[in-house]
C-alpha positions as CSV (number, residue, x, y, z in Angstrom):
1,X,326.3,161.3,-76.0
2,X,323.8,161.9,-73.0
3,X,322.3,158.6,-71.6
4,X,318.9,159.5,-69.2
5,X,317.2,156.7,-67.4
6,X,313.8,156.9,-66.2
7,X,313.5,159.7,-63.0
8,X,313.4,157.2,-59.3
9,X,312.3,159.3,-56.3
10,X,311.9,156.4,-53.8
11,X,315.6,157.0,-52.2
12,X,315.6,156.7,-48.2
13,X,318.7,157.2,-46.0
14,X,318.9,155.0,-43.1
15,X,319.3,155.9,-39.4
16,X,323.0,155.6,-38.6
17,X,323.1,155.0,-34.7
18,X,326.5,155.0,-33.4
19,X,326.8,156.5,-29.3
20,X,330.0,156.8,-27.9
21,X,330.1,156.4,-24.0
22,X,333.2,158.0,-21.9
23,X,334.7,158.0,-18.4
24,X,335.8,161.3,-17.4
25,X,336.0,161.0,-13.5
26,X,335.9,158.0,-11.2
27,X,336.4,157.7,-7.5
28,X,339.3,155.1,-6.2
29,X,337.0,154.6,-2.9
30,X,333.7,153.9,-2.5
31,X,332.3,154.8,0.9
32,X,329.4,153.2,2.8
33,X,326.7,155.2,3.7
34,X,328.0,158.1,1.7
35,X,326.9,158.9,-1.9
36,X,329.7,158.9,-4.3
37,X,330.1,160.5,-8.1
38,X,331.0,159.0,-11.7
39,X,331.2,161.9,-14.0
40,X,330.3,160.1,-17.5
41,X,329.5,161.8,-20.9
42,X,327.3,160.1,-23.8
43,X,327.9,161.6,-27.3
44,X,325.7,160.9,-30.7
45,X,328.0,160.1,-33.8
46,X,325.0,158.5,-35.3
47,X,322.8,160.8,-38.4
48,X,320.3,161.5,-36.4
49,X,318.4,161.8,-33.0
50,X,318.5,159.2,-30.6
51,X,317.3,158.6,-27.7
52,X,320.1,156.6,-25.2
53,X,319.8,154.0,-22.3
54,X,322.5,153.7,-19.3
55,X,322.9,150.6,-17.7
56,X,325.1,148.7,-15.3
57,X,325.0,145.2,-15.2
58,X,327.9,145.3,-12.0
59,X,326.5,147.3,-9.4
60,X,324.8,144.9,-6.5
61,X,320.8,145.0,-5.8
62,X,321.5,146.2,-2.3
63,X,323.2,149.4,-3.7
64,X,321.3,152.5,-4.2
65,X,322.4,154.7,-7.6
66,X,320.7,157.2,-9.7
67,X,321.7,159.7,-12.5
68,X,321.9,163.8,-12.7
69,X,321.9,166.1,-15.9
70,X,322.0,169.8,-15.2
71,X,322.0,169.7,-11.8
72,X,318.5,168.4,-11.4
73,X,317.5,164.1,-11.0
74,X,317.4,162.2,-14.5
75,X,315.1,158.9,-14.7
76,X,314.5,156.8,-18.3
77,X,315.6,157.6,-21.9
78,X,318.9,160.6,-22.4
79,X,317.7,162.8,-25.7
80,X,320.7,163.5,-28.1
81,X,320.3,165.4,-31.3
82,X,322.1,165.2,-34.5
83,X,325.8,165.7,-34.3
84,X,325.1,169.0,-36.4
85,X,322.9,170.8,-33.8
86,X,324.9,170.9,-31.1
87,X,323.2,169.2,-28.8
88,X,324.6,165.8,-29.5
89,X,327.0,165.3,-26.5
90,X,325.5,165.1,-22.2
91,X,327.0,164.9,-19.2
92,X,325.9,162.5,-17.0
93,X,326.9,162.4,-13.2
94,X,325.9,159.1,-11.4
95,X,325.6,158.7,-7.9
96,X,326.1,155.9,-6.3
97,X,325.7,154.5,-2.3
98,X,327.2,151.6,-0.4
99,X,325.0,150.4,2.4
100,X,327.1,150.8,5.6
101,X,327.5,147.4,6.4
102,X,329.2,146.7,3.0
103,X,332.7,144.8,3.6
104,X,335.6,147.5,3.9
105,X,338.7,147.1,1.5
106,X,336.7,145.0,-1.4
107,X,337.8,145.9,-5.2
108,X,334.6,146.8,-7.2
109,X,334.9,146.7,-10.8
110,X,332.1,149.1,-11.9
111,X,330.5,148.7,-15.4
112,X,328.3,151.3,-17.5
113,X,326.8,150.7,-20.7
114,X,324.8,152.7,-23.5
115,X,322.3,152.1,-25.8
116,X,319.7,153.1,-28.7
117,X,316.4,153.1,-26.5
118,X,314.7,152.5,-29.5
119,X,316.4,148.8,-30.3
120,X,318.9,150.3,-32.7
121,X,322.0,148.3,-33.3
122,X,324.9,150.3,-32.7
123,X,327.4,151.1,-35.4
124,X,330.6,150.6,-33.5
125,X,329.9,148.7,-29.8
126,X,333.2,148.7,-28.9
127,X,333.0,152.4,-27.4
128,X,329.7,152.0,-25.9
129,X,330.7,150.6,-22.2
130,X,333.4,151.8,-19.7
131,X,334.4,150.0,-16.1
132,X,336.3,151.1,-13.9
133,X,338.0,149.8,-10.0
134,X,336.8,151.2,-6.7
135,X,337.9,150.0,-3.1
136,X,334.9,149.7,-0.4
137,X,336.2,152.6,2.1
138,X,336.3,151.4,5.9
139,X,334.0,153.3,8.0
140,X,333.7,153.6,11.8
141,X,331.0,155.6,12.7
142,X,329.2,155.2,16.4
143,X,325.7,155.8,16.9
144,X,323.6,156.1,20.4
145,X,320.2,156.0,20.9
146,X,318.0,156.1,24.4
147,X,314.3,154.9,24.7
148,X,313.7,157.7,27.2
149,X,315.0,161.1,28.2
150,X,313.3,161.2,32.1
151,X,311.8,158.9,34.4
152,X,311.1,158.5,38.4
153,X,312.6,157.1,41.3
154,X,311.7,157.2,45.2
155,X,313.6,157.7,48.1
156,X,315.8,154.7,49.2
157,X,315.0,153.0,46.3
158,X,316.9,151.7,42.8
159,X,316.5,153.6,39.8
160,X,318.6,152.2,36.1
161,X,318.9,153.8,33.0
162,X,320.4,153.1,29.8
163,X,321.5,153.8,26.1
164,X,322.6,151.6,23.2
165,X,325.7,152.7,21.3
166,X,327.0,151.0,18.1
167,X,329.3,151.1,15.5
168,X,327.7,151.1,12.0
169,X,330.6,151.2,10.0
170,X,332.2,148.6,7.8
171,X,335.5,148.0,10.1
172,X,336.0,147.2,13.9
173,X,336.7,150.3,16.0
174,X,339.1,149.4,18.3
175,X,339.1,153.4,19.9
176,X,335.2,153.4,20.5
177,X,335.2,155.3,24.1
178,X,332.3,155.6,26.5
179,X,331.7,157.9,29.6
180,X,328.6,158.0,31.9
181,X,328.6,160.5,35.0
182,X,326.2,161.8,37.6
183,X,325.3,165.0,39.1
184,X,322.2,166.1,41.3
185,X,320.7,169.0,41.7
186,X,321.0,169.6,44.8
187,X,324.3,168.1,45.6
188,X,324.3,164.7,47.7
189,X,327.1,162.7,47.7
190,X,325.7,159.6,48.9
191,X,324.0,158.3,45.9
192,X,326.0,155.1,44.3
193,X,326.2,154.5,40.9
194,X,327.2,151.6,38.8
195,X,328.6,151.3,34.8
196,X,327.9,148.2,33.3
197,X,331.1,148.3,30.9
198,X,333.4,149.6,33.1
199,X,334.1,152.5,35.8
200,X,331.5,155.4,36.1
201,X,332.9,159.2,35.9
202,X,335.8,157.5,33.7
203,X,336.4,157.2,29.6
204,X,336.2,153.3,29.1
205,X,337.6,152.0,26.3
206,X,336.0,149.1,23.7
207,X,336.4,147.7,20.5
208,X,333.4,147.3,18.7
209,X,333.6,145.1,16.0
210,X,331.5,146.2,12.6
211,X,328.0,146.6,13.4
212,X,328.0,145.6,16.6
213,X,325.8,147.3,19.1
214,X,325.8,147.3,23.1
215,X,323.5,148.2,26.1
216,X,324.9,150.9,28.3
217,X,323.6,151.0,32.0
218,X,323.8,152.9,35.2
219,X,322.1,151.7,38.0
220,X,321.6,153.8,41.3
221,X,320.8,153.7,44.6
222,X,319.6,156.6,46.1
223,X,320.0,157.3,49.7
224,X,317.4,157.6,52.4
225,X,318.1,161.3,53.2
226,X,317.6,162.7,49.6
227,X,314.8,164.8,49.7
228,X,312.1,165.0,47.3
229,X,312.3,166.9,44.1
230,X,316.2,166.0,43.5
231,X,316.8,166.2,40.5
232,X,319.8,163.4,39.2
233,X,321.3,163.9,35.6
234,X,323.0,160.7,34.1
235,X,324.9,162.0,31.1
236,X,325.8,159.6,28.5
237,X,329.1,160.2,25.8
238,X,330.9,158.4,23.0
239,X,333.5,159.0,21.3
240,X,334.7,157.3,18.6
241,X,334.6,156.5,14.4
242,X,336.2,159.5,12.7
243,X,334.6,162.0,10.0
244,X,336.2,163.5,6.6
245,X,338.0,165.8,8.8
246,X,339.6,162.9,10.7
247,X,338.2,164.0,13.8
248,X,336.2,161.6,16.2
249,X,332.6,161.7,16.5
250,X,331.2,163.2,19.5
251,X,327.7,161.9,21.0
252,X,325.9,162.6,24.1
253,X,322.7,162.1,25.6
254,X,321.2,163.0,29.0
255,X,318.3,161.2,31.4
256,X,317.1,163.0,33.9
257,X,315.6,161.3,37.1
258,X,313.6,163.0,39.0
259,X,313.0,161.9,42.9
260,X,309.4,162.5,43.5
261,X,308.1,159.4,45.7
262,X,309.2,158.1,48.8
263,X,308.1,155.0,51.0
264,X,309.5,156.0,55.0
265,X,308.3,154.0,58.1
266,X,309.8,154.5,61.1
267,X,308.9,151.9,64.5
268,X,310.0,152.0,67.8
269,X,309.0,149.8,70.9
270,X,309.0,150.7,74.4
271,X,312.3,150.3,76.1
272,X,312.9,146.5,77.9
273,X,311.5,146.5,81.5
274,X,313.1,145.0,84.3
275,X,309.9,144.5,86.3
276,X,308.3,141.4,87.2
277,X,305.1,141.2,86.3
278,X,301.8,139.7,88.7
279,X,300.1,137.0,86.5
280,X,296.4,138.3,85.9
281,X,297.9,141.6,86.2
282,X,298.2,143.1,82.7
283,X,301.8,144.4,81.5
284,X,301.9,147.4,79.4
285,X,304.0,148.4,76.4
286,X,303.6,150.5,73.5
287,X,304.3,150.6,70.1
288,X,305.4,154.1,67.9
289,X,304.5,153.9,63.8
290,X,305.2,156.8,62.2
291,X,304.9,157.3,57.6
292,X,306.5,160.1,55.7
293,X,305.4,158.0,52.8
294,X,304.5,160.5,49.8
295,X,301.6,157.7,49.3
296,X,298.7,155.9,51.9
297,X,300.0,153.0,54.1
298,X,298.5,149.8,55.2
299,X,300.3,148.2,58.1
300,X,299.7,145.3,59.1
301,X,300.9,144.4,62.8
302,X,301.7,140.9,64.3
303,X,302.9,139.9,67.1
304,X,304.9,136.7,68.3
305,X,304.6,135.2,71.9
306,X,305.4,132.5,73.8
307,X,301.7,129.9,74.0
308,X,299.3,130.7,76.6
309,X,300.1,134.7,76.4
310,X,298.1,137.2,74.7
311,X,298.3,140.7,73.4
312,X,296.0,143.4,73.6
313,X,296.2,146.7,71.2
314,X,294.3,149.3,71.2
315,X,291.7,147.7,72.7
316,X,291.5,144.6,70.2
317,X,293.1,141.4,70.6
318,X,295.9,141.0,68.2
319,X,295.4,137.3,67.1
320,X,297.6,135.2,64.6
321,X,295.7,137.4,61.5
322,X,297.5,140.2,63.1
323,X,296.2,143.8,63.7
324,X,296.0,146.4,60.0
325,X,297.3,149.5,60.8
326,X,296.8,152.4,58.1
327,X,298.5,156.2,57.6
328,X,297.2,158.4,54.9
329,X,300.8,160.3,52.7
330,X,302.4,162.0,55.2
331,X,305.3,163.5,53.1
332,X,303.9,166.9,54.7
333,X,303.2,166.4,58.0
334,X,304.5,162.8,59.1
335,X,301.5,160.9,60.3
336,X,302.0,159.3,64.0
337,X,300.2,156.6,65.8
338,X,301.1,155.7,69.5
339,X,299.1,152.5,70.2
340,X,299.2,151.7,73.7
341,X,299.3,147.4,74.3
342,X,299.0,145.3,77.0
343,X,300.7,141.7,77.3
344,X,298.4,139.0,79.4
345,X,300.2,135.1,80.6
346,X,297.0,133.5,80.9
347,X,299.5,130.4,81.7
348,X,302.9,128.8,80.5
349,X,305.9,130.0,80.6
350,X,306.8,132.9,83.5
351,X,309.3,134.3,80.9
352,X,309.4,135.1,77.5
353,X,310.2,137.1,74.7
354,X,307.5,139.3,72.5
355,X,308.3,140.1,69.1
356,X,306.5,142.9,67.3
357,X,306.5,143.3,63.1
358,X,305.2,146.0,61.9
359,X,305.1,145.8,57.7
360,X,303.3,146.9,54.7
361,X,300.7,145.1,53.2
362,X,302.9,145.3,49.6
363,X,306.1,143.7,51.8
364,X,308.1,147.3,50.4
365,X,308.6,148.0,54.3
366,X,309.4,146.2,57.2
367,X,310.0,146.6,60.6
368,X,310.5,144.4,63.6
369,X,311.7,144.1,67.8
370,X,311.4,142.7,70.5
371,X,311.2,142.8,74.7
372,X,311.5,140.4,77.4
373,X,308.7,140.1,80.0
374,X,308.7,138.1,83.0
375,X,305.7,137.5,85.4
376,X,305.5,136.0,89.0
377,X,303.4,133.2,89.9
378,X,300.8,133.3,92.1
379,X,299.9,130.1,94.0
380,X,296.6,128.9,94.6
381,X,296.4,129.5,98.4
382,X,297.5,132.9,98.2
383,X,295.3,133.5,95.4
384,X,292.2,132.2,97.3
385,X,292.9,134.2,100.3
386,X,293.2,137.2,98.3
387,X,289.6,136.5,96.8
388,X,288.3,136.0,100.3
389,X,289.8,139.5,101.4
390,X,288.2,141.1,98.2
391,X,285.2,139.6,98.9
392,X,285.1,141.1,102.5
393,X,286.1,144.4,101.9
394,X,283.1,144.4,99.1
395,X,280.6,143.4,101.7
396,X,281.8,146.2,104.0
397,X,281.6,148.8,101.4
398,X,278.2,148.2,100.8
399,X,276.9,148.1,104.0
400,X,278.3,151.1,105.4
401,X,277.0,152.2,101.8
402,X,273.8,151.1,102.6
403,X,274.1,152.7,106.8
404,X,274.8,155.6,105.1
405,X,272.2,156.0,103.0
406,X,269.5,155.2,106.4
407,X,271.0,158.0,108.2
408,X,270.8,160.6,105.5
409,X,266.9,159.8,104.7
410,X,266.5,160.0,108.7
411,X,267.7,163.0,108.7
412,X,266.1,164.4,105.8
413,X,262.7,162.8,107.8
414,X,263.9,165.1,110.7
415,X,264.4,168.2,108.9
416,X,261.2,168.0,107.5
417,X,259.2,167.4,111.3
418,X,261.1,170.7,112.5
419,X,260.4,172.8,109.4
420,X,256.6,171.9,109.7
421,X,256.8,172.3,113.8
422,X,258.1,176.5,112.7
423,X,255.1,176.6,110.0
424,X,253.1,176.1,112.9
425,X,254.7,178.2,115.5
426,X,254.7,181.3,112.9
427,X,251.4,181.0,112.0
428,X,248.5,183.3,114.3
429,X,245.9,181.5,116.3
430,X,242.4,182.2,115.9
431,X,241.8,181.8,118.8
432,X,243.8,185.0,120.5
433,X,243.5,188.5,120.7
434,X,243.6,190.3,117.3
435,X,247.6,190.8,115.7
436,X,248.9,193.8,115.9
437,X,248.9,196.3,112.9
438,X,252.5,197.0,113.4
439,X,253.8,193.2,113.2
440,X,254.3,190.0,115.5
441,X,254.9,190.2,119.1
442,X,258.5,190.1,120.3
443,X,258.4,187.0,122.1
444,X,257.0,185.2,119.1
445,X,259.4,186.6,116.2
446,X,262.5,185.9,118.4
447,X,261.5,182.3,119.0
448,X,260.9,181.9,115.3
449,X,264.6,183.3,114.7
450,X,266.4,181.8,116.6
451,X,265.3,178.1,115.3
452,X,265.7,179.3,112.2
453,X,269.3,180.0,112.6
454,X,270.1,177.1,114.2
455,X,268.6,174.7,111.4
456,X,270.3,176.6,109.2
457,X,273.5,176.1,110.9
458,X,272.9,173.0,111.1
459,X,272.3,172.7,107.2
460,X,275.4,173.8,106.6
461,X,277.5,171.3,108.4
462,X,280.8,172.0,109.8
463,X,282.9,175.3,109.0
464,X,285.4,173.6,105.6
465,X,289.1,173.4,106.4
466,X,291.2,175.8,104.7
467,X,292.6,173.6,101.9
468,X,288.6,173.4,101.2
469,X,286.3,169.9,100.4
470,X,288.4,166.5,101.0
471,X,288.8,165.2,97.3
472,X,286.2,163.7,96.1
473,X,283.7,164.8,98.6
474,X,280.0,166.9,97.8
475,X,278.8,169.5,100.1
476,X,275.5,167.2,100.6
477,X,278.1,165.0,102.3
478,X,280.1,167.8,103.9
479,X,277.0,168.7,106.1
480,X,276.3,165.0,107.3
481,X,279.5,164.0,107.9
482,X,282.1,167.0,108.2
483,X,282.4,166.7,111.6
484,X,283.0,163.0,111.6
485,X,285.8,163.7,109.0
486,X,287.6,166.4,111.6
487,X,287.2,164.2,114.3
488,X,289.1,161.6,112.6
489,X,291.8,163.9,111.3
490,X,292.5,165.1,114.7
C-alpha cells in the first residue's frame, strides 16, 4: 500500500553559526614600548559563511593593539567560508603595545573573544573566548636629548651648556652612568669646567627612578689668553638601561662652542711722582686706554679728587659727569689712546690722592688707580712780589721792543737819504761838458763804487759766527744788531 501526500516545496535550512576561537601562542612577558604577538586561529563549524568579530574586553584604553592575516594589517569583519571549501579556518596574529611607563612586574590576564558580525547566536559559546597571563616586563632604557648642538662664547667670559637624560622605562635604574668631558681645539689647559651631578672627565653614577628625567650641565670659564676662533667640544655620554642583547645602551651627544668674541681693556696710569708741586702751577699725568675688543667701546672716564682740585684731560675739564672715551673693534690692530691730563689745587688740601676709573658704558669692563700729588703753598707776600717782578720785566720787554723798533725805521730813514744822495751823484749834469762816448770819467765811477760797497757792507751786518744765526734770530736782525751780539759775547 503506497500513501502520497500532497508535494511541499517550501523547506528552508537554517544558518548554523557555530566559530571556534583557539590560542596557539602567547607571550609570558609583555614589554613596554615593544610590540608583542598572540598567534590566535578562528575556525567556522557553522553550515555556512560567516563573517567573524574579535574582541577584547581586558586590554586597557592606554594600550595600543591591532590584528595581522597574511602578513599584511587586518581592520573590521574576518571572512570564513563553509567548512567544506577549505577556507573555513584563519590565522590571526595580534599585536599588542604597553606604553613605557606601564608598572613593571603586573600579571595581565588577557581576554579574546569571537563572534557572528552579523548578530548570529552562536551554537556552542563555550569555545568562542580564550585568556591568557602575561607579566608587565621591566624596562630601563635612557634617553638624552640637547636643545642645541653649537653656540658662542667670548674671551674671559662664562659659557654653560647642557642635556637632559632620562630613564623611560618601567623600573628604577640604579646603573644609569653619565660622563661629560672637554677638549679644545687648539689645546689650552686653562679653561675650568664644572659637572652639575658630579666630577667632569669622570663616569658618575645615578639611580634614576622610572621616568625620571635630569638636567645635565657644564659650565666654563674661559681664560683671558684663548684666542679667538677656539674651538671647545663638550661631549656628553650615558650609559645605562640594557637591550635584548643584555648590553647597555650607549648615548652621546656633542656641543661645540665656538670662541669668537672678546671684550679686552687694558689701563695704565703714569707712575707716582715724588715732586712737589707749585700751587697755580699745573701737574701733569697721563692716562694709557688700550681695546682688543672684537666689538666698539664706549669708555667713560671719571675721576675722584680731593675738593677744591680739578682735572684737565685732553683739553676738557673732566667734571663729576666724567669724560666718554670711545675705541672702534680693535681685535686686529689694538686701538690706543694716550690722553695727556693735568691736575690743578685751586685751594684745600696740599695733598691728596687722585683716583682714575676707566669703565664701559655696559659696566662689562672696569678699570681703576690711583697717584698721590702734593703741592707747595705759596704765601701771599711772596706771591705779590712775584707779580710785581712779572710786571716789571713786561714793561722792560716792551720798551726795548718799542727802542728797537725806532732805531730800525731810523735807519731804514738813513739808508734811504744815502741811496738818493748816489742817484744824484751818478746822474750827468747838464750843465758840463758833453759825456764821453766811451763811459763816465774815472773820478766819477770810482766815487760811485766805492759808496756803493760800503752800503752794501753795511747792509749786510757783521761777518756770522761759525755755528751760524744765534737761535731764534732773522738776518734783518743780524745786520742791526750783529755786532752788539759779538760785543756781548766777548
Amino acid at each position: 500500500m503506497v500513501y502520497q501526500g500532497v508535494p511541499y516545496d517550501g523547506i528552508v535550512v537554517s544558518t548554523v553559526s557555530d566559530l571556534e576561537l583557539r590560542l596557539l601562542e602567547a607571550p609570558r612577558k609583555l614589554t613596554p614600548g615593544v610590540p608583542t604577538m598572540v598567534l590566535l586561529e578562528v575556525e567556522n563549524n557553522g553550515n555556512g559563511q560567516v563573517s567573524a568579530q574579535l574582541t577584547s574586553s581586558t586590554i586597557p584604553d592606554e594600550w595600543d593593539w591591532w590584528l595581522r592575516i597574511d602578513d599584511s594589517n587586518h581592520t573590521g569583519p574576518i571572512e570564513l567560508s563553509a567548512p567544506y571549501d577549505a577556507e573555513d579556518i584563519v590565522g590571526i596574529e595580534v599585536w599588542i603595545l604597553l606604553p613605557s611607563t606601564e608598572k613593571a612586574s603586573e600579571v595581565n590576564t588577557i581576554e579574546f573573544s569571537v563572534m557572528n558580525s552579523d548578530g548570529l547566536s552562536d551554537l556552542q559559546i563555550d569555545d568562542n573566548s580564550i585568556s591568557f597571563d602575561s607579566i608587565t616586563a621591566s624596562i630601563r632604557k635612557p634617553t638624552l636629548t640637547a636643545n642645541l648642538s653649537e653656540t658662542t662664547a667670548s674671551v674671559g667670559g662664562i659659557a654653560s651648556v647642557s642635556v637632559t637624560v632620562k630613564n623611560i622605562g618601567n623600573a628604577a635604574d640604579d646603573q644609569f652612568v653619565v660622563k661629560a668631558s672637554v677638549s679644545t681645539s687648539p689645546p689650552n689647559q686653562n679653561v675650568i669646567a664644572f659637572l652639575n651631578i658630579g666630577t667632569i672627565e669622570q663616569y658618575n653614577q645615578l639611580t634614576m627612578a622610572a621616568g625620571q628625567e635630569m638636567v645635565v650641565t657644564v659650565d666654563l670659564i674661559i681664560p683671558d689668553d684663548m684666542p679667538l676662533n677656539t674651538r671647545i667640544v663638550v661631549a656628553f655620554e650615558v650609559q645605562a638601561g640594557e637591550d635584548f642583547e643584555s648590553i647597555p645602551y650607549n648615548l652621546q651627544h656633542n656641543i661645540l662652542i665656538l670662541v669668537d668674541t672678546q671684550r679686552i681693556m687694558v689701563a695704565e696710569m703714569s707712575f707716582q711722582s715724588e715732586q712737589i708741586f707749585t700751587t697755580g702751577m699745573p701737574s701733569p699725568f697721563w692716562i694709557n686706554v688700550t681695546s682688543s675688543s672684537t666689538q666698539a667701546e664706549q669708555y667713560l672716564i671719571t675721576v675722584e679728587q680731593p675738593e677744591q682740585w680739578q682735572t684737565v684731560c685732553q683739553g676738557v675739564l673732566v667734571n663729576q659727569s666724567g669724560q666718554q672715551l670711545e675705541h672702534s673693534a680693535g681685535h686686529m690692530t689694538p686701538k690706543y689712546t694716550d690722553m695727556m691730563c693735568e691736575l690743578h689745587r685751586l685751594g684745600g688740601d696740599s695733598n691728596g690722592e687722585v683716583k682714575v676709573t676707566v669703565e664701559s658704558t655696559d659696566g662689562v669692563l672696569t678699570w681703576s688707580d690711583s697717584r698721590t700729588f702734593q703741592f707747595e703753598i705759596v704765601d701771599d707776600e711772596g706771591f705779590q712780589m712775584n707779580t710785581e717782578v712779572i710786571a716789571s720785566t713786561v714793561a722792560g720787554v716792551l720798551f726795548i721792543a718799542l727802542l728797537l723798533t725806532l732805531l730800525l725805521k731810523k735807519r731804514q730813514q738813513t739808508e734811504q737819504e744815502e741811496i738818493n744822495e748816489i742817484d744824484s751823484l751818478s746822474e750827468p749834469t747838464s750843465n758840463g761838458p758833453p759825456a764821453s762816448t766811451v763811459g763816465p770819467p774815472v773820478a766819477n765811477f770810482t766815487q760811485h763804487e766805492n759808496l756803493t760797497e760800503s752800503l752794501e757792507s753795511g747792509s749786510k751786518g757783521p761777518q756770522l759766527p761759525a755755528e751760524g744765526l744765534p737761535p731764534g734770530w732773522t738776518s734783518e736782525q743780524w745786520q742791526y744788531y750783529g755786532q752788539q751780539y759779538l760785543d756781548t759775547k766777548q
